[in-house]
C-alpha positions as CSV (number, residue, x, y, z in Angstrom):
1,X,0.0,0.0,0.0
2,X,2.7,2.1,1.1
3,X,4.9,1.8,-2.2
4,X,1.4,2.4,-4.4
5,X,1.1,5.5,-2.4
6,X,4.9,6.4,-3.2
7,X,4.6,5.4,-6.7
8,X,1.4,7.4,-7.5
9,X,3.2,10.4,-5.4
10,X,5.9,10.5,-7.7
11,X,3.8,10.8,-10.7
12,X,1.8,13.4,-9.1
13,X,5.1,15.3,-8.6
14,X,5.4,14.8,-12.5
15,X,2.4,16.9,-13.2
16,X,2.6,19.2,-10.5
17,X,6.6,20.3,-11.3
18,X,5.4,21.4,-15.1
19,X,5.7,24.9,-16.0
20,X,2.3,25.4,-16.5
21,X,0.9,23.7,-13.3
22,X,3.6,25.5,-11.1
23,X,2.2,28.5,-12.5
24,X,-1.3,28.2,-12.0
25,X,0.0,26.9,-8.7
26,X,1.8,30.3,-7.4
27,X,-0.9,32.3,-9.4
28,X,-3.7,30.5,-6.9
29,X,-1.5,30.9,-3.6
30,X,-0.9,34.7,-5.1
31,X,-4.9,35.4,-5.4
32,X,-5.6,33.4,-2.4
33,X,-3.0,35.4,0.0
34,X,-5.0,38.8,-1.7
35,X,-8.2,37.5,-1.1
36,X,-7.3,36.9,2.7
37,X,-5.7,39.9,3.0
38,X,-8.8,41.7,2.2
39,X,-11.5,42.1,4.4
40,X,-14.9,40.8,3.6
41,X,-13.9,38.6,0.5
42,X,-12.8,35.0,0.8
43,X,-12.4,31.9,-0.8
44,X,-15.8,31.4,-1.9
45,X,-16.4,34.7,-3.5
46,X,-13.3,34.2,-5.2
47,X,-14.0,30.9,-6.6
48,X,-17.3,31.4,-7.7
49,X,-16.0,34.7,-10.0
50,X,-13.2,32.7,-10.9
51,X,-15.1,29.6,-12.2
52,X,-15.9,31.3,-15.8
53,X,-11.9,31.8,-16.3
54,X,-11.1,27.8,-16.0
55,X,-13.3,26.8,-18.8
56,X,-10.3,27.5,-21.2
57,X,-7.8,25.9,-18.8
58,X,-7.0,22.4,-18.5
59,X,-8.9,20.3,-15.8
60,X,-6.2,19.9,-13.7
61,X,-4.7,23.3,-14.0
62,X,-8.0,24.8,-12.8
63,X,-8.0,22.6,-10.0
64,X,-4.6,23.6,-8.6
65,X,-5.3,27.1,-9.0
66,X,-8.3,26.5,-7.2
67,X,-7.0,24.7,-4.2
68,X,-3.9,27.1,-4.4
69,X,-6.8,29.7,-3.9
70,X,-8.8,27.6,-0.8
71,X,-5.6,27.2,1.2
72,X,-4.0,30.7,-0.1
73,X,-6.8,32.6,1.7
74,X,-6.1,30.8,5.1
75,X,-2.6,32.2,5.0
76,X,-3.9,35.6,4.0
77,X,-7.0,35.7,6.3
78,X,-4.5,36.1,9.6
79,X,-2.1,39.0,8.1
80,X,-5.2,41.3,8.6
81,X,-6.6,39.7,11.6
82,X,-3.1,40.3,13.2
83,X,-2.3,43.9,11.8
84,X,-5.8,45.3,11.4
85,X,-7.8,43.2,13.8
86,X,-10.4,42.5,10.6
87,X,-10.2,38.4,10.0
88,X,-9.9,39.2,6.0
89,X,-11.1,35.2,6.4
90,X,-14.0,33.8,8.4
91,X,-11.7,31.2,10.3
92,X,-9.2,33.9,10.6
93,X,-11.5,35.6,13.2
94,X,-10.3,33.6,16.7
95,X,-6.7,34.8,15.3
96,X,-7.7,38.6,15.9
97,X,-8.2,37.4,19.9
98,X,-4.6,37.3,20.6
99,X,-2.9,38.3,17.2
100,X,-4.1,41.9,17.2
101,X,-2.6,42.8,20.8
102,X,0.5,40.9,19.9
103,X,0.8,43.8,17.1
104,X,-0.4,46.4,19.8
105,X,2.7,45.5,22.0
106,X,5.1,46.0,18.7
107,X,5.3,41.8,18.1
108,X,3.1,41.6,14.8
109,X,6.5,40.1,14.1
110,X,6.7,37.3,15.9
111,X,2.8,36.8,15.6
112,X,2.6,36.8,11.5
113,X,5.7,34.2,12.0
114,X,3.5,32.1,14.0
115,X,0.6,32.0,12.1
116,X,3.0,31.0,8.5
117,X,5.3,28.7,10.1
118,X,2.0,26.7,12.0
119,X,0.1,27.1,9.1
120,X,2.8,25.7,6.5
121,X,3.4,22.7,8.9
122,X,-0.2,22.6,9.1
123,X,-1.1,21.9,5.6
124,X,1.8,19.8,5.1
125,X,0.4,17.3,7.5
126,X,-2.9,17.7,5.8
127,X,-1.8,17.0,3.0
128,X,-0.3,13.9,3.9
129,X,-3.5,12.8,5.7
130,X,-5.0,13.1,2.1
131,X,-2.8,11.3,0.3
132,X,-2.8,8.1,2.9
133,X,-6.7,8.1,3.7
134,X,-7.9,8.9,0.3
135,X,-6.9,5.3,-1.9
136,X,-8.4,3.6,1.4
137,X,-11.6,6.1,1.4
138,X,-11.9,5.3,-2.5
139,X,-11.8,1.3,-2.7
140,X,-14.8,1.6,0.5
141,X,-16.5,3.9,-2.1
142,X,-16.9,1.6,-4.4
143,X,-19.4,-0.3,-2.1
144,X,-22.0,2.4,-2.4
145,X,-24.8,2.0,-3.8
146,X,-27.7,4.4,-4.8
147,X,-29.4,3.9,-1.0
148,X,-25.6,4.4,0.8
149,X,-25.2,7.4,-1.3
150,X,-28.8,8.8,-0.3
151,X,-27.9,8.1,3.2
152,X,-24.6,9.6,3.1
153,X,-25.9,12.8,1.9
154,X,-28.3,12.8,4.7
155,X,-26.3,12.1,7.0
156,X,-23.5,15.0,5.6
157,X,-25.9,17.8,5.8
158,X,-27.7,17.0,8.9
159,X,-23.6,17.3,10.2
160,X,-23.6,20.7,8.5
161,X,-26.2,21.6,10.8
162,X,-25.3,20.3,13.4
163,X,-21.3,22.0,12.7
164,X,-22.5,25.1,11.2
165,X,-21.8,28.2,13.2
166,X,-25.2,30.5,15.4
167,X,-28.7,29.2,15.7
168,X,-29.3,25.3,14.7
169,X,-32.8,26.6,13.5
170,X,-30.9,28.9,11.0
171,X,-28.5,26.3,9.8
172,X,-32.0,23.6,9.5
173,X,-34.1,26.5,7.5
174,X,-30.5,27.3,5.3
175,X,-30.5,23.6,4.1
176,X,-34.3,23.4,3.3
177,X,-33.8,26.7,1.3
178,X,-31.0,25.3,-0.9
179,X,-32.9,21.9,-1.4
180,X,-35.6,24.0,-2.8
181,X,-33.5,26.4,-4.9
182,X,-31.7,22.8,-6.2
183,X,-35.4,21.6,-7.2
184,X,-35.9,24.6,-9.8
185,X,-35.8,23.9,-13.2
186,X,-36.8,21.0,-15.6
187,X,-37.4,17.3,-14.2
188,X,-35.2,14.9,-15.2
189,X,-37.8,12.1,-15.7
190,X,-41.1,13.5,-16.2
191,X,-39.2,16.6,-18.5
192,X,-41.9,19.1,-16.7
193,X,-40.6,22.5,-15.4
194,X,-40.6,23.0,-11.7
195,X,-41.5,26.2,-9.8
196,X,-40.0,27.9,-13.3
197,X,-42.7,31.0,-13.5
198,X,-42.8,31.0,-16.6
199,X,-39.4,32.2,-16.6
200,X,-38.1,30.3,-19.6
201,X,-34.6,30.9,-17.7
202,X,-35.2,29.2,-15.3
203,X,-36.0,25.9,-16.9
204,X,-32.6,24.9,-16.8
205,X,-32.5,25.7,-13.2
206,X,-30.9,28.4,-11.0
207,X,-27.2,28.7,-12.1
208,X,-24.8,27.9,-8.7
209,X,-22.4,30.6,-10.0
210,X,-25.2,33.0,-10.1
211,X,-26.2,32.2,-6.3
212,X,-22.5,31.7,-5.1
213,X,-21.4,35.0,-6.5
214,X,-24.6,36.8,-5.1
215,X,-24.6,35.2,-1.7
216,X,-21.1,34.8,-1.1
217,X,-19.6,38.3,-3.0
218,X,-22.5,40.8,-3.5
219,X,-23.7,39.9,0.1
220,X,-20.4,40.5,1.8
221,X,-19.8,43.5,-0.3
222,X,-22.7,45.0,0.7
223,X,-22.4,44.6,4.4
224,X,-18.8,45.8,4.1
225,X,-19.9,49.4,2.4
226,X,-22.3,49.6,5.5
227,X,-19.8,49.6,7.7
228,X,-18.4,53.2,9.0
229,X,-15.2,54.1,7.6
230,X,-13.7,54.6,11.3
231,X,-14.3,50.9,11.8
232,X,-11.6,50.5,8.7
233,X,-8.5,51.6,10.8
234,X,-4.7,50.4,9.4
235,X,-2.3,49.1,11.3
236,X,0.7,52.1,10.5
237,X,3.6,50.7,12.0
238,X,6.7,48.8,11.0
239,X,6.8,45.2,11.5
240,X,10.1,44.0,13.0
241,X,12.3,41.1,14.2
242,X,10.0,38.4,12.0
243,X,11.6,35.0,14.4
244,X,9.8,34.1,17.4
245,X,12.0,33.7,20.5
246,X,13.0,30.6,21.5
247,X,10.4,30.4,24.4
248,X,8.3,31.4,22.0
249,X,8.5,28.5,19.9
250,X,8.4,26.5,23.0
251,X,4.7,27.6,24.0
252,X,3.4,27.5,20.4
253,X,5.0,24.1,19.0
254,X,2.1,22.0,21.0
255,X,0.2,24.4,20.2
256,X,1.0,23.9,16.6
257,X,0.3,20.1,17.1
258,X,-3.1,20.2,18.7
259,X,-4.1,22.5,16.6
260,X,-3.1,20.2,13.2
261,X,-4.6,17.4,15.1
262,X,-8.2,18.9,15.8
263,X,-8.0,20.3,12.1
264,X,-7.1,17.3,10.4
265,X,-10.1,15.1,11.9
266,X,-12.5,17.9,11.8
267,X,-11.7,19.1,8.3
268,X,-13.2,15.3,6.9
269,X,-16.7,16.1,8.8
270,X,-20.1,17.9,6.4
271,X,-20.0,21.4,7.4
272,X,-16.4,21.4,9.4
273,X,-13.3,22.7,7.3
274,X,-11.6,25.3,8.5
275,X,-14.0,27.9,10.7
276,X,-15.2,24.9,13.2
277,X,-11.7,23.9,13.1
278,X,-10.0,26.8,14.0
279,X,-12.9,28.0,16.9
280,X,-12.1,24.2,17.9
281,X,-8.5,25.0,18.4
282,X,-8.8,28.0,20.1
283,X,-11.5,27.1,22.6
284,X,-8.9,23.6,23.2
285,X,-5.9,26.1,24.1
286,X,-8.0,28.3,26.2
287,X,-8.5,25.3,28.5
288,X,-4.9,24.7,28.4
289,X,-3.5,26.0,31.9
290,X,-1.2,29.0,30.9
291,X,2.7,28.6,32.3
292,X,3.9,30.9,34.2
293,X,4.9,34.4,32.7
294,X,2.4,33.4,29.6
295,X,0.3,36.0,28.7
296,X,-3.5,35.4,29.3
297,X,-5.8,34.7,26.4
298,X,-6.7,37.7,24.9
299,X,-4.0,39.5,25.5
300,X,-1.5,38.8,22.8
301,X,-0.9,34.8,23.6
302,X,1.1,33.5,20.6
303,X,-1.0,30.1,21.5
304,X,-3.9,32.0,20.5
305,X,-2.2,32.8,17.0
306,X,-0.6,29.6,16.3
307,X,-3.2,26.5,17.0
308,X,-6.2,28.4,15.1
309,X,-3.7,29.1,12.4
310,X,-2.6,25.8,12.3
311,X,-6.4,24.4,12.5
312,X,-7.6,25.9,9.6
313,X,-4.9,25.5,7.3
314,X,-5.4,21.9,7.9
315,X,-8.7,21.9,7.8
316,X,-8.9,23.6,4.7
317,X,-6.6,20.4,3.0
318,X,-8.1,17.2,4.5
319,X,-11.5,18.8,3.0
320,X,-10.7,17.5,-0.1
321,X,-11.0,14.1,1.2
322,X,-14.2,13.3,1.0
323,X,-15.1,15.3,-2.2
324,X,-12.2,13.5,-4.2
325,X,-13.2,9.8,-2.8
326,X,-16.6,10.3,-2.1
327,X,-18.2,12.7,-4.0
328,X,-19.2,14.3,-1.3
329,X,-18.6,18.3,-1.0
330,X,-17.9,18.8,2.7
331,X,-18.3,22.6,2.9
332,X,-19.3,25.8,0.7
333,X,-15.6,25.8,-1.4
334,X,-15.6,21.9,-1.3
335,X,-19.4,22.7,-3.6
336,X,-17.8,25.2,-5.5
337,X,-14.9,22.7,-6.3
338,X,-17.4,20.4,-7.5
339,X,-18.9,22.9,-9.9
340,X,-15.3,23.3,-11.3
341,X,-14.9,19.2,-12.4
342,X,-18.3,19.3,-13.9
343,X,-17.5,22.3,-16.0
344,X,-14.6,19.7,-17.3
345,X,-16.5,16.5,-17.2
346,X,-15.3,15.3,-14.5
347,X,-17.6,13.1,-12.0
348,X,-16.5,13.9,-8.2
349,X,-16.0,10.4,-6.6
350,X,-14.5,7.6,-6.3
351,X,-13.7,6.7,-9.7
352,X,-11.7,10.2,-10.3
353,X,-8.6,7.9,-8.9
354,X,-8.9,5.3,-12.0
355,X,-10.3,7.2,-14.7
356,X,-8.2,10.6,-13.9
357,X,-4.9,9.5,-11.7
358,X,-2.9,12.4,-12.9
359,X,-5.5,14.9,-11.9
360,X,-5.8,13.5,-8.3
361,X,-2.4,12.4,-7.8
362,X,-1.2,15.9,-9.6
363,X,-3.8,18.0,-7.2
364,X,-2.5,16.5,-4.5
365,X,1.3,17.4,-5.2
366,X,0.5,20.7,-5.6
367,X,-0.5,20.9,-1.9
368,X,3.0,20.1,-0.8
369,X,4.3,23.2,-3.8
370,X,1.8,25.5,-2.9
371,X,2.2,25.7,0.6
372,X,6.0,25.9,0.2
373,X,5.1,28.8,-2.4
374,X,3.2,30.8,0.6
375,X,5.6,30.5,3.2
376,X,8.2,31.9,0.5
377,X,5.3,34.6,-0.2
378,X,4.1,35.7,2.5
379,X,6.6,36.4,5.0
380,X,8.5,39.2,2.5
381,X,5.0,40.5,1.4
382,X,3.9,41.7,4.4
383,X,4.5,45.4,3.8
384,X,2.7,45.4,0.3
385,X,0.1,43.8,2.0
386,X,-0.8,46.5,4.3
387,X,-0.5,49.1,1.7
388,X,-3.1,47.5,0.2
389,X,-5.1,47.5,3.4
390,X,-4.9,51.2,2.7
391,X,-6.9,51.0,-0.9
392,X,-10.3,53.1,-0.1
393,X,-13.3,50.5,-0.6
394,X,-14.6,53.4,-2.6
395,X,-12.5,52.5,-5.4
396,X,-12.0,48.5,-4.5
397,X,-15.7,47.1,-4.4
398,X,-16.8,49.2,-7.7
399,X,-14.2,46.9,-9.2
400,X,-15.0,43.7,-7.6
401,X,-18.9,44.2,-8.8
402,X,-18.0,44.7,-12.2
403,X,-15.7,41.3,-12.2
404,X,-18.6,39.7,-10.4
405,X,-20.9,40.8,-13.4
406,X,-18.8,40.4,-16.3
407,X,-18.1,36.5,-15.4
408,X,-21.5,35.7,-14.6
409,X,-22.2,36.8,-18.0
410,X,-19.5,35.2,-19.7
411,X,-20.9,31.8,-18.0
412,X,-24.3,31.3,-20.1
413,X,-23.9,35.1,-22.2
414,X,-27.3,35.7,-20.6
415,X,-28.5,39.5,-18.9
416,X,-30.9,36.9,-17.0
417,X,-27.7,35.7,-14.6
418,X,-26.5,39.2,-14.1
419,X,-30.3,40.0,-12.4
420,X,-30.1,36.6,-10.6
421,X,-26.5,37.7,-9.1
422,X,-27.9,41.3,-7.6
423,X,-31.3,39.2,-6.5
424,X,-29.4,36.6,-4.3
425,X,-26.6,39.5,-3.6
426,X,-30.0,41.0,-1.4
427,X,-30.8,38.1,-0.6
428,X,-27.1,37.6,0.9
429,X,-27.1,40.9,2.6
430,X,-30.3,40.2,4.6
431,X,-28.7,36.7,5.8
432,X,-25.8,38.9,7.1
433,X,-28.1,41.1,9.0
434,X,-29.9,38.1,10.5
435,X,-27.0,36.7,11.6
436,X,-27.7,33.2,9.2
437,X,-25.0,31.7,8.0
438,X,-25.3,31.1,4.2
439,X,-23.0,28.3,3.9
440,X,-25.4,25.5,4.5
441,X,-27.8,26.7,1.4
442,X,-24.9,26.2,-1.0
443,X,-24.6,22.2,0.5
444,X,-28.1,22.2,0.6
445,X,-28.2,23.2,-3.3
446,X,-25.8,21.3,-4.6
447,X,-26.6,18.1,-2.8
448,X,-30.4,18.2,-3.3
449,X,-30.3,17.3,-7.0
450,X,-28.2,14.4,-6.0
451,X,-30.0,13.2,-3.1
452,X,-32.9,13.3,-5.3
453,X,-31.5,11.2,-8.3
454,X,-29.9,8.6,-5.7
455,X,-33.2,8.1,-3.7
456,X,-35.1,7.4,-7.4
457,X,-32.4,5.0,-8.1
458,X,-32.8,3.3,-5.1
459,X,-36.9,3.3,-5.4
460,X,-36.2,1.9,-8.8
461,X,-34.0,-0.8,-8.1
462,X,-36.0,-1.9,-4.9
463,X,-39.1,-1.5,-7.2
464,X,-40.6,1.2,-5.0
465,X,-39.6,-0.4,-1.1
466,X,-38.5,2.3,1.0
467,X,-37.0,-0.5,3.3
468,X,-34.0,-0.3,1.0
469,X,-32.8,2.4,2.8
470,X,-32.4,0.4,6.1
471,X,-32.4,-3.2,5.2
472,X,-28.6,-2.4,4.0
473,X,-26.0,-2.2,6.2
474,X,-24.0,0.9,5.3
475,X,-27.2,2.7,4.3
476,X,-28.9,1.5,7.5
477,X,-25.3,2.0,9.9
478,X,-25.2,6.1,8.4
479,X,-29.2,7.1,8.9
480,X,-28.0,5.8,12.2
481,X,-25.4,8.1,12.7
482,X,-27.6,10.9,11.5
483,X,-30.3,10.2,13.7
484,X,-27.9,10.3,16.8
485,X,-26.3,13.8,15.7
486,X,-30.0,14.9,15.6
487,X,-30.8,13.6,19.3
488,X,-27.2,14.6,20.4
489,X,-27.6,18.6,19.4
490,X,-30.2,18.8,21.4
491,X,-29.4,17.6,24.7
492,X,-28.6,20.8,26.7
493,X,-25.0,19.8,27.9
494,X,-23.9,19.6,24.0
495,X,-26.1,22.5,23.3
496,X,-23.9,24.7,25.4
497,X,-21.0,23.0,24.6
498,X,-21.3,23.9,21.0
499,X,-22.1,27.7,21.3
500,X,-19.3,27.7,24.2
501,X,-16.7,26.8,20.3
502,X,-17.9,29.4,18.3
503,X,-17.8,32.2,21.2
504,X,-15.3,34.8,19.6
505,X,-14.5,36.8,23.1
């Protein structure tokens, strides 16, 4: 197994080390590290506008630049939430805890060090989580039938509600929503139009790069430009002495460890990835009884910086495990990622291993480059970075809208999607204001029109008994599962017990 592993490695290397792929490679972890760095956007955004561009590139090109992207933005995300206090990433917001007051006492230094030396070992371990559990993951995979598949995706969204950040109600009426966006548009079997209108537009269904872009990017850009200016302060001063002292690195190496730990189990679980990871960490640490002369948390603990850093960075790898062996998009950029392989054909799953080994082996490669790429990156950037902080949003979101637009349109060459985009972008801006996390209606979306396909595949095959979903013992063993997360969230204790991980003071 080992020497497989090895052997496919090296021919992953062989793809990834090409001119082009190391390009697309260090383009991604460039775009990713900007989109961190900038307050509001993130990953998803980013993505979504970007999905238009890949359709020229090849398959797994756009996948690296992609992933170089997801991971990029988890490096980015802490340089602002350490020298502006403004997470530029959702999972980057525990880091402004401790990060920011590090930078108040004049060690921004020694905290941006932190958060790129964690987060590189981080996402090296992550990566090598992938690359051992995925052949496993793949050959069980290929026991699935339509009724396991059903159950799985059951069982993965009810655990994005269960994981997903605020009210359980919210997350529950978030994954309804998307299962009734993802049931727009024509029938497979019957070839009738459901809830179209009348709209002939919409007989093909909503687009996901339509509702992605307008939930994800007009929504956040919107709540940004309603923020006061004076909330928008920049962190002036000079960043010096980058190294950590040596008791630094003696506080934040198990630190580093726990926090790669959590982040590598949690970043596998529906609706995990890299926030629950990170808030995980943190809340871990925070537990941890501080040594003597250790600042408290809150303060400008470097433990505070380092395990959330190192949490969501390898999170944000081990994510793609159950999308490349499964199928099974674990989070909003695991969806989008899924978007990206159909564009090129590509069936998410299992059989992505046989039918496209240099594309998985190749992706997985990339990892080990890219995140060499951002520690190289991002350490010497950190002074453009924060004149960039210093763009006025004035002149930055006009441009981000009218990317938005003109890639939407490029998608179908349809006015229709544009309208869709600055619907859902409203739509996006009042889930801000309600404090609903959007993140589940993207799973719920994309999954629904699978869930629905698998659950007639299994009705056929059983000739219409619905027993087939629990005389089977991986179908019956995951509806199991589900039900217990379902009776497990509501027991007070673990009630408390999750809104004590996502507290952010």
């Amino acid at each position: 197994m080992l020497t497989d592993i090895l052997t496919n490695l090296e021919m992953g290397f062989g793809v990834a080390f090409t001119t082009t792929n190391l390009m697309y490679a260090l383009l991604g972890c460039l775009l990713g590290t900007l989109i961190g760095v900038l307050p509001g956007l993130g990953p998803v955004p980013t993505i979504a506008m970007l999905l238009p561009i890949t359709y020229g590139l090849e398959p797994t090109s756009a996948l690296i630049m992609l992933a170089g992207i997801y991971y990029g933005a988890q490096y980015g995300g802490s340089t602002t939430a350490i020298l502006v206090n403004l997470p530029g990433e959702s999972s980057s917001v525990v880091t402004t805890l401790d990060g920011y007051q590090m930078a108040r006492k004049g060690r921004a230094g020694p905290a941006l060090a932190a958060a790129g030396l964690g987060s590189f070992f981080a996402g090296c371990v992550g990566t090598v989580v992938l690359a051992g559990f995925a052949p496993i993951l793949s050959e069980v995979a290929f026991e699935f039938g339509p009724a396991e598949y059903f159950a799985l995706m059951v069982t993965g969204l009810i655990g994005a509600v269960v994981l997903a950040s605020g009210s359980l109600l919210k997350a529950l009426a978030m994954i309804v929503l998307g299962l009734l966006l993802g049931l727009v548009g024509t029938d497979v079997n019957s070839g009738a139009v459901r809830f179209g209108f009348d709209i002939p537009e919409l007989s093909d269904g909503i687009g996901f790069v339509a509702i992605a872009m307008g939930v994800f990017g007009y929504g956040e850009i919107i709540a940004n430009l309603a923020r006061h200016e004076d909330e928008r302060q920049i962190f002036a001063k000079k960043v010096h002495g980058l190294m950590p002292t040596r008791e630094d690195f003696r506080r934040m190496v198990p630190a580093v460890l726990r926090g790669t730990g959590l982040g590598s189990v949690l970043g596998i679980l529906p609706g995990g990835g890299a926030l629950l990871s990170s808030f995980a960490a943190y809340t871990i640490e925070k537990k941890t009884r501080l040594k003597p002369g250790e600042e408290p948390f809150g303060q400008g603990n470097i433990r505070g910086v380092a395990a959330p850093e190192s949490a969501n960075n390898a999170g944000s790898q081990t994510s793609f495990i159950p999308l490349l062996t499964l199928g099974i998009p674990p989070n909003a950029v695991m969806a989008l990622m899924v978007g990206a392989m159909t564009i090129h054909n590509i069936q998410p799953g299992p059989q992505v291993m046989t039918s496209n080994p240099e594309l998985f082996w190749g992706l997985i490669a990339s990892m080990w480059i890219g995140n060499a790429m951002l520690v190289v990156l991002n350490l010497p950037l950190i002074g453009i970075w924060i004149k960039l902080l210093s763009v006025p949003y004035r002149l930055l979101y006009p441009a981000i809208v009218l990317f938005c637009a003109i890639g939407v349109y490029t998608t179908n060459n349809n006015v229709f999607d544009i309208w869709m985009v600055a619907i859902f972008g409203v739509v996006g801006y009042a889930f801000h204001k309600l404090g609903t996390e959007p993140a589940p209606l993207l799973l719920g979306f994309i999954l629904g029109p699978m869930m629905e396909e698998y659950l007639r595949r299994a009705l056929l095959l059983s000739r219409g008994d619905w027993s087939v979903l629990v005389t089977r013992p991986i179908s019956a063993s995951l509806l199991a599962v589900a039900a217990v997360l379902l009776v497990l969230v509501l027991l007070p204790a673990v009630r408390r017990g999750r809104k004590e991980a996502f507290v952010e003071d």
